[in-house]
ChimeraX commands (.cxc) that place a marker at each C-alpha (Angstrom):
marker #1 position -22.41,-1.81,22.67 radius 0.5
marker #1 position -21.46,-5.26,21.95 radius 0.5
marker #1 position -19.20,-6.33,19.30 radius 0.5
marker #1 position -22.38,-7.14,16.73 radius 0.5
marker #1 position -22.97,-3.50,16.87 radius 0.5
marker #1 position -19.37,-1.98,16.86 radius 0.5
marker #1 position -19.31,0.48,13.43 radius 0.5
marker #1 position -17.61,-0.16,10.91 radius 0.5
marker #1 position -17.08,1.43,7.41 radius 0.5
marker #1 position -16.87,5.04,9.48 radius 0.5
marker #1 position -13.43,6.02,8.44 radius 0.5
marker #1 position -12.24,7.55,11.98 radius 0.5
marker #1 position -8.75,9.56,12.55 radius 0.5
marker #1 position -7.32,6.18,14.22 radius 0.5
marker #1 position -7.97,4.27,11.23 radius 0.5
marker #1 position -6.88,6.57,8.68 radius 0.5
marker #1 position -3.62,6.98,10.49 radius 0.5
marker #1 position -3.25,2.92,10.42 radius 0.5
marker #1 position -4.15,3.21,6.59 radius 0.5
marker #1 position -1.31,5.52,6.43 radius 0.5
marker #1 position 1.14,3.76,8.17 radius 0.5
marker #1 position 0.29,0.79,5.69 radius 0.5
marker #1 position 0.53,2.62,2.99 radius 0.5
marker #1 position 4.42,4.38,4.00 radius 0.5
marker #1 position 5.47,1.02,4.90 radius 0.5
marker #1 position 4.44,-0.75,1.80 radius 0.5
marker #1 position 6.09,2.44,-0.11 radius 0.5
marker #1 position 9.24,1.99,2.17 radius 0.5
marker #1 position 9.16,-2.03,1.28 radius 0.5
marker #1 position 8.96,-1.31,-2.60 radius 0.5
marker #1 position 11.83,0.90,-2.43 radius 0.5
marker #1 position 13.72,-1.38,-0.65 radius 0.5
marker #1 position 13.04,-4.05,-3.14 radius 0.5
marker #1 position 13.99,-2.02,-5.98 radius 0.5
marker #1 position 17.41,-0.78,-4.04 radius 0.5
marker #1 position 18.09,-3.94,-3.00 radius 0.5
marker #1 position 17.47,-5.79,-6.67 radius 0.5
marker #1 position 19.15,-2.80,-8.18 radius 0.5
marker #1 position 20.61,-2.71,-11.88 radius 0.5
marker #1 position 21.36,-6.69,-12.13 radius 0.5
marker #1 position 17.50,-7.50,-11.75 radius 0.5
marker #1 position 17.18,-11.37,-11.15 radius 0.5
marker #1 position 19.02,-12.79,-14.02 radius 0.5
marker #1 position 16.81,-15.04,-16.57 radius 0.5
marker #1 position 16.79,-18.68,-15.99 radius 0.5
marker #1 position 17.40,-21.61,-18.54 radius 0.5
marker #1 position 13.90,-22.76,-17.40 radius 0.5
marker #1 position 11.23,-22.72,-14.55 radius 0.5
marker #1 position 13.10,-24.19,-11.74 radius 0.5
marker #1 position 16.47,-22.28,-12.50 radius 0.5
marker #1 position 14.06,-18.77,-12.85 radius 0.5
marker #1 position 12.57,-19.52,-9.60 radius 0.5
marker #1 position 15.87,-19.81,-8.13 radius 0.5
marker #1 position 17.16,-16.53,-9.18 radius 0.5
marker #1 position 14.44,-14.73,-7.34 radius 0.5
marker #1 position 14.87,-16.87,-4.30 radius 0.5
marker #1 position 18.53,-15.82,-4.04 radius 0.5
marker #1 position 17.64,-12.33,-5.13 radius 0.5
marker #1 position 15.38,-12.83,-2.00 radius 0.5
marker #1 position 18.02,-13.20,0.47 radius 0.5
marker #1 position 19.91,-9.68,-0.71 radius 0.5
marker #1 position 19.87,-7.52,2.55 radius 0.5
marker #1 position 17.63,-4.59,0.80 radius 0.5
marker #1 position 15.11,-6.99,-0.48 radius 0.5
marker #1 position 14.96,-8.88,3.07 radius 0.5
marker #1 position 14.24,-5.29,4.25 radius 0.5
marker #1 position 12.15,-4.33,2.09 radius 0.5
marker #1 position 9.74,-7.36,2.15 radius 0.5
marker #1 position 10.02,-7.43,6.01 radius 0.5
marker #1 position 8.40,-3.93,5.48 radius 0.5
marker #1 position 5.48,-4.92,3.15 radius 0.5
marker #1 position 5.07,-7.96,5.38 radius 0.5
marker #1 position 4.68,-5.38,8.44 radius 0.5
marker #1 position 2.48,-3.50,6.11 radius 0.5
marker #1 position 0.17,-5.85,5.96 radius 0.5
marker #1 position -0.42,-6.21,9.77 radius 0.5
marker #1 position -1.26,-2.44,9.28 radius 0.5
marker #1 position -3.36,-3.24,6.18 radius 0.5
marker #1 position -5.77,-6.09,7.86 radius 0.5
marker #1 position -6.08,-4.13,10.93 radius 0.5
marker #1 position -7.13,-1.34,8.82 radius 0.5
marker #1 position -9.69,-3.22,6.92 radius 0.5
marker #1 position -10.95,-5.23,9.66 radius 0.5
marker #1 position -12.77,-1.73,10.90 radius 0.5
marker #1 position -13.11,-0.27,7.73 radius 0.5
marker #1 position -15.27,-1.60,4.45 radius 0.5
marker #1 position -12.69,-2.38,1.73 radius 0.5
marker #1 position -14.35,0.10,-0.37 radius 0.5
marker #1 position -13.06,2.98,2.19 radius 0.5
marker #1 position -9.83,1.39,2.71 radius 0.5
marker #1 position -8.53,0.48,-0.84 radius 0.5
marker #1 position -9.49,3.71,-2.49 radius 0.5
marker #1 position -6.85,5.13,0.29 radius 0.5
marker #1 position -3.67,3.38,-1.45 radius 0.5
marker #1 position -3.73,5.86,-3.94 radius 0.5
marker #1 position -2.21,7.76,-1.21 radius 0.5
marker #1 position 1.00,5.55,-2.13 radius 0.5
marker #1 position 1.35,6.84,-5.51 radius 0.5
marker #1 position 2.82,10.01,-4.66 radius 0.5
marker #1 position 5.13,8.78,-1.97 radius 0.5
marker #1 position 6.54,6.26,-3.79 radius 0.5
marker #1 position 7.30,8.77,-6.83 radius 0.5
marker #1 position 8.95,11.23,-4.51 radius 0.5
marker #1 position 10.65,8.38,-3.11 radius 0.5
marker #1 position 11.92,7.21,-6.01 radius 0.5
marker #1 position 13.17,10.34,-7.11 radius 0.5
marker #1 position 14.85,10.95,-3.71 radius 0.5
marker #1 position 16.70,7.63,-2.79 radius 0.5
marker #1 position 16.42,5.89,-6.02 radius 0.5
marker #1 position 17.66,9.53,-8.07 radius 0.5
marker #1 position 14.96,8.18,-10.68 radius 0.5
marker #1 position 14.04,11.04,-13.16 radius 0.5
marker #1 position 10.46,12.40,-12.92 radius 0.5
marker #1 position 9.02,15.07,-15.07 radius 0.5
marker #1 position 7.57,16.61,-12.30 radius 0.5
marker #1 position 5.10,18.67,-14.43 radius 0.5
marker #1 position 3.35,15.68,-16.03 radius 0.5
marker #1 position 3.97,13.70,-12.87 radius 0.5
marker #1 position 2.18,16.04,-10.26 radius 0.5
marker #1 position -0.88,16.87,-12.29 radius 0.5
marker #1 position -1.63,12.80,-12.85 radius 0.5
marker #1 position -0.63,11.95,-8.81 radius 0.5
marker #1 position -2.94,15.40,-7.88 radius 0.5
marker #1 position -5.79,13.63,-10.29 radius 0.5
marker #1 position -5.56,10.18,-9.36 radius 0.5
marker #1 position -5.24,11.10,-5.44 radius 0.5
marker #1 position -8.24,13.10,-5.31 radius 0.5
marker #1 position -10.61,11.74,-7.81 radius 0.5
marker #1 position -10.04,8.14,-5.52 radius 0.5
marker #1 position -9.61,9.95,-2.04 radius 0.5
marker #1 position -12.85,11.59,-3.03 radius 0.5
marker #1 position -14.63,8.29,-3.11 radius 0.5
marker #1 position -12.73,6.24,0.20 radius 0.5
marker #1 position -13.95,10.26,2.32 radius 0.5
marker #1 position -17.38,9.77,0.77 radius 0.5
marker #1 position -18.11,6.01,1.55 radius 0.5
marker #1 position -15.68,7.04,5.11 radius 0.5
marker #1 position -18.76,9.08,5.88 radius 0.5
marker #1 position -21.41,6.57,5.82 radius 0.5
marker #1 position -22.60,4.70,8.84 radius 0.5
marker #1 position -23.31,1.29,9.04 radius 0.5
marker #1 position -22.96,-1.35,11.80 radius 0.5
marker #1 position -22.46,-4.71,11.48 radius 0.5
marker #1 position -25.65,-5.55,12.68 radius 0.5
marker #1 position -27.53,-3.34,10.06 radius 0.5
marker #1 position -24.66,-5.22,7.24 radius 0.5
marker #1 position -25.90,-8.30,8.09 radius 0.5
marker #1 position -29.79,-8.11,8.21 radius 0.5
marker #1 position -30.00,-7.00,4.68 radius 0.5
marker link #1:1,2 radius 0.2
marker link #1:2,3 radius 0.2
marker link #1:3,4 radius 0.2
marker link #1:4,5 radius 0.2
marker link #1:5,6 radius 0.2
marker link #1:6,7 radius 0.2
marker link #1:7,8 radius 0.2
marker link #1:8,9 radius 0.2
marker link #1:9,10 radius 0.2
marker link #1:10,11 radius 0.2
marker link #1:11,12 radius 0.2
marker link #1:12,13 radius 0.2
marker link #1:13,14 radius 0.2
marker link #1:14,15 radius 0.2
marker link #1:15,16 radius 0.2
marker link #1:16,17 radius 0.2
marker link #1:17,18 radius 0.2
marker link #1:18,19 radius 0.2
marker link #1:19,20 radius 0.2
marker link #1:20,21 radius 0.2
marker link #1:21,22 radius 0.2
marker link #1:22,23 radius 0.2
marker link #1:23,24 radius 0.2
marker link #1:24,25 radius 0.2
marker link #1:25,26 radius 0.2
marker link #1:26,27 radius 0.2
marker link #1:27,28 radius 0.2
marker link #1:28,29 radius 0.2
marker link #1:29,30 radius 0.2
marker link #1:30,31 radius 0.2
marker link #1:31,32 radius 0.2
marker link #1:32,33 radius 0.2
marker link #1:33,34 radius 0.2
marker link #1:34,35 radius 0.2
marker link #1:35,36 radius 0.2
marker link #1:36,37 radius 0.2
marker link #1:37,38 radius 0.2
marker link #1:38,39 radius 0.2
marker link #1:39,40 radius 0.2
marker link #1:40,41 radius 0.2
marker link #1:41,42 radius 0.2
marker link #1:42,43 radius 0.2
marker link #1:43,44 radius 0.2
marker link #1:44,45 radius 0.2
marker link #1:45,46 radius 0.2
marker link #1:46,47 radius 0.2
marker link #1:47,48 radius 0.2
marker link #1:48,49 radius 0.2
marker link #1:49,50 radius 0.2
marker link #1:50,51 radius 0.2
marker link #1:51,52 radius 0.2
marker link #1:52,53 radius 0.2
marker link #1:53,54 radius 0.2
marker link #1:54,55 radius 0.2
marker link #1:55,56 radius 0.2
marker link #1:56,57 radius 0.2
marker link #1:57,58 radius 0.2
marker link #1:58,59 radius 0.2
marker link #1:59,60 radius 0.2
marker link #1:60,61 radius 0.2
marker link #1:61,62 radius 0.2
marker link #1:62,63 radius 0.2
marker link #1:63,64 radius 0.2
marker link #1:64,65 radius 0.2
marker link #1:65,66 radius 0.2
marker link #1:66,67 radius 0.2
marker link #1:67,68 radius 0.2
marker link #1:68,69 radius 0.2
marker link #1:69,70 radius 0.2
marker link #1:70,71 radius 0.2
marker link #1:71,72 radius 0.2
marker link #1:72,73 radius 0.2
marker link #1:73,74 radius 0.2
marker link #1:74,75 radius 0.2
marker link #1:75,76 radius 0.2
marker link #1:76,77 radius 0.2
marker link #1:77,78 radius 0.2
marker link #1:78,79 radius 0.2
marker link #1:79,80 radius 0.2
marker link #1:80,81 radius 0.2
marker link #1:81,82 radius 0.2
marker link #1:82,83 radius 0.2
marker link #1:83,84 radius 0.2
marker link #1:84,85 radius 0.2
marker link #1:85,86 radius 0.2
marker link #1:86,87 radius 0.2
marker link #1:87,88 radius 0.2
marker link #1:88,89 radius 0.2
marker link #1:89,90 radius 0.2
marker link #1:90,91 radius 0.2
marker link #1:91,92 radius 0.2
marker link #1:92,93 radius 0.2
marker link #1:93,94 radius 0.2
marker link #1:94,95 radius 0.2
marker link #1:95,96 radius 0.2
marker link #1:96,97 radius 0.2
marker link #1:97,98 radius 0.2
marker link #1:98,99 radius 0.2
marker link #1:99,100 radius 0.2
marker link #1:100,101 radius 0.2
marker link #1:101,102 radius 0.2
marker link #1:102,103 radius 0.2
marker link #1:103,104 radius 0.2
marker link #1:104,105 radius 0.2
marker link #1:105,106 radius 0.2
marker link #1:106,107 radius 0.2
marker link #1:107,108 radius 0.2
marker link #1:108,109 radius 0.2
marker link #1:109,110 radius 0.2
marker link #1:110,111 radius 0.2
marker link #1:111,112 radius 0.2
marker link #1:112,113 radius 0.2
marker link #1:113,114 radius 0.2
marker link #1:114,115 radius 0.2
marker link #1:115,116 radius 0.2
marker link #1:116,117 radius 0.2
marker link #1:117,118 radius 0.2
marker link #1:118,119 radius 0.2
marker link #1:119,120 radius 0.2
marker link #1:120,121 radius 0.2
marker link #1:121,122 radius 0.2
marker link #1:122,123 radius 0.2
marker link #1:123,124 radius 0.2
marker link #1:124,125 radius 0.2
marker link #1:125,126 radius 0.2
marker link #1:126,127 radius 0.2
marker link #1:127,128 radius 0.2
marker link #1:128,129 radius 0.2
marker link #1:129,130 radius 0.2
marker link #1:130,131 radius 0.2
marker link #1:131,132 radius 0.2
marker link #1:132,133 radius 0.2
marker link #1:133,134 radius 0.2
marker link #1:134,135 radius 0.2
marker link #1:135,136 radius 0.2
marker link #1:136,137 radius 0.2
marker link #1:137,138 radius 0.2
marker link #1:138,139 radius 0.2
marker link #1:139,140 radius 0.2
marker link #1:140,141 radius 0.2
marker link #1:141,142 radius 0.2
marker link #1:142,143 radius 0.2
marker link #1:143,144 radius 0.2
marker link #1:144,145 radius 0.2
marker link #1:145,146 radius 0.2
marker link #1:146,147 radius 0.2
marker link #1:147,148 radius 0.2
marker link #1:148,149 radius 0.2
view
C-alpha cells in the first residue's frame, strides 16, 4: 500500500489513545495555567503595551510555564492525531476534556461543582458529540478515494 492509499478518517485504537493523550495533556496544561495564575489573575494594565506585559510576566510563573509546556506537548499529540484522522472524527473527541477538566478542577483546584447539574450536562454533551466522532470513526475512506472526488 503506498502512502496515497494509507486510510485515513478510520478512527483505530492507536489513534484514539493519541486523541486521549491530547486531550489529558491539554486538561493537565489548563489546570496548570489556572494554578499557576491563581487568585491575582494578570493585573489590568494602564494601556495595551503595559496589559501585554502583565501576561508576559504572568507567563514566566512556574505553574503557567508548566502548564503551557503541557498544551504545547498536547499539540504534538493533537497534529499527530489529526494527521490520520479527518478533523471531523478528531474534534468531536475533545469533548472528552470536559469531564476531566471538571473533575480536575474540583480535585486540585477544590472548585465547587454541583455535581447533579454538572454530570447530567458532561454525560449529554460527551455522548451526543462522541456519538458523532464513533460514527464518522467508522467510515472508510483513503486518501486516494478523498482526492478523486
Amino acid at each position: 500500500m503506498t502512502d496515497s492509499e494509507t486510510p485515513v478518517g478510520n478512527l483505530t485504537l492507536r489513534t484514539f489513545i493519541v486523541l486521549c493523550i491530547a486531550i489529558t495533556l491539554g486538561a493537565f496544561g489548563q489546570v496548570f495555567l489556572k494554578m499557576g495564575l491563581g487568585a491575582q489573575g494578570i493585573p489590568p494594565g494602564r494601556g495595551l503595551f503595559e496589559t501585554v506585559g502583565n501576561i508576559a510576566l504572568a507567563m514566566l510563573r512556574p505553574k503557567v510555564m508548566l502548564g503551557l509546556v503541557l498544551y504545547v506537548t498536547s499539540t504534538f499529540f493533537w497534529l499527530t492525531a489529526v494527521s490520520r484522522v479527518r478533523l471531523s472524527v478528531a474534534y468531536p473527541m475533545i469533548s472528552l476534556s470536559y469531564p476531566l477538566v471538571v473533575v480536575l478542577s474540583a480535585v486540585i483546584l477544590h472548585e465547587q461543582v454541583k455535581w447533579g447539574c454538572a454530570l447530567a450536562g458532561l454525560f449529554f454533551i460527551c455522548s451526543g458529540v462522541s456519538f458523532i466522532g464513533i460514527g464518522l470513526g467508522r467510515m472508510g475512506e483513503s486518501r486516494k478515494e478523498c482526492t478523486s472526488r
